[in-house]
C-alpha positions in Angstrom: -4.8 1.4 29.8 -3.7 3.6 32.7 -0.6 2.9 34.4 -0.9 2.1 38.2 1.4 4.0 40.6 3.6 1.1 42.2 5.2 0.9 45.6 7.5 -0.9 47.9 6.6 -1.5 51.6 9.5 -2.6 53.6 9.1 -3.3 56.8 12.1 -1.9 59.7 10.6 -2.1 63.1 9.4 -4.9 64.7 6.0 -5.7 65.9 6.3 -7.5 69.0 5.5 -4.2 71.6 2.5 -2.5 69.2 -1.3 -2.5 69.0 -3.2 -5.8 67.7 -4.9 -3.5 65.5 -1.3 -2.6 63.8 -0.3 -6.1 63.8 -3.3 -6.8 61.6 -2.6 -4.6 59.2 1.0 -5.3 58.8 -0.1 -8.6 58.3 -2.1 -7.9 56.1 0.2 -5.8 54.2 1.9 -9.0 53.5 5.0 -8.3 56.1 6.2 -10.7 58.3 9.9 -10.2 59.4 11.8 -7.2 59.7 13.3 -6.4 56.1 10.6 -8.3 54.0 9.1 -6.5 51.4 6.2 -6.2 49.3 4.8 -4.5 46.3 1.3 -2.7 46.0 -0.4 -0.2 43.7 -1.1 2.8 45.4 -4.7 2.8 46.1 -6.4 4.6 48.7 -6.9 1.0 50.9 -3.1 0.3 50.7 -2.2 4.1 51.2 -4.9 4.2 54.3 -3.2 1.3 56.0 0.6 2.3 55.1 -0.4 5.6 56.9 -1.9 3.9 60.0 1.6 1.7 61.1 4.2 4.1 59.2 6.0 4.4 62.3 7.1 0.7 61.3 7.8 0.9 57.5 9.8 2.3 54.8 8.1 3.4 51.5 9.5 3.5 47.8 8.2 4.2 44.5 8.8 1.4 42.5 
C-alpha cells in the first residue's frame, strides 16, 4: 500500500474582503476561522485549490 503525502492547511487571513469564488474553496477546504486547520492528502484537487487562495493559508507537511 502506498503511502499518501499528507498536509496541513492553516488558515491566516481572513476572508471577509476576497472573491466569492475564494470563499468557496476555503470553505470547502474545511476552514472556517482564522487559525483552524485541517489535514488533506496531497492530491492534485486539494493542491489545485490550495494554489488558487494561497495568499490566505499556510501549508505544512504533516
Amino acid at each position: 500500500m502506498a503511502d499518501t503525502k499528507q498536509i496541513k492547511v492553516t488558515l491566516v487571513k481572513s476572508t471577509i474582503a476576497i472573491l466569492p469564488a475564494h470563499k468557496k474553496i476555503v470553505k470547502a477546504l474545511g476552514l472556517t476561522k482564522i487559525n483552524s486547520f485541517k489535514i488533506h492528502n496531497a492530491n492534485d484537487a486539494i493542491l489545485g485549490m490550495i494554489a488558487k487562495v494561497n495568499y490566505l493559508l499556510k501549508v505544512e507537511n504533516v
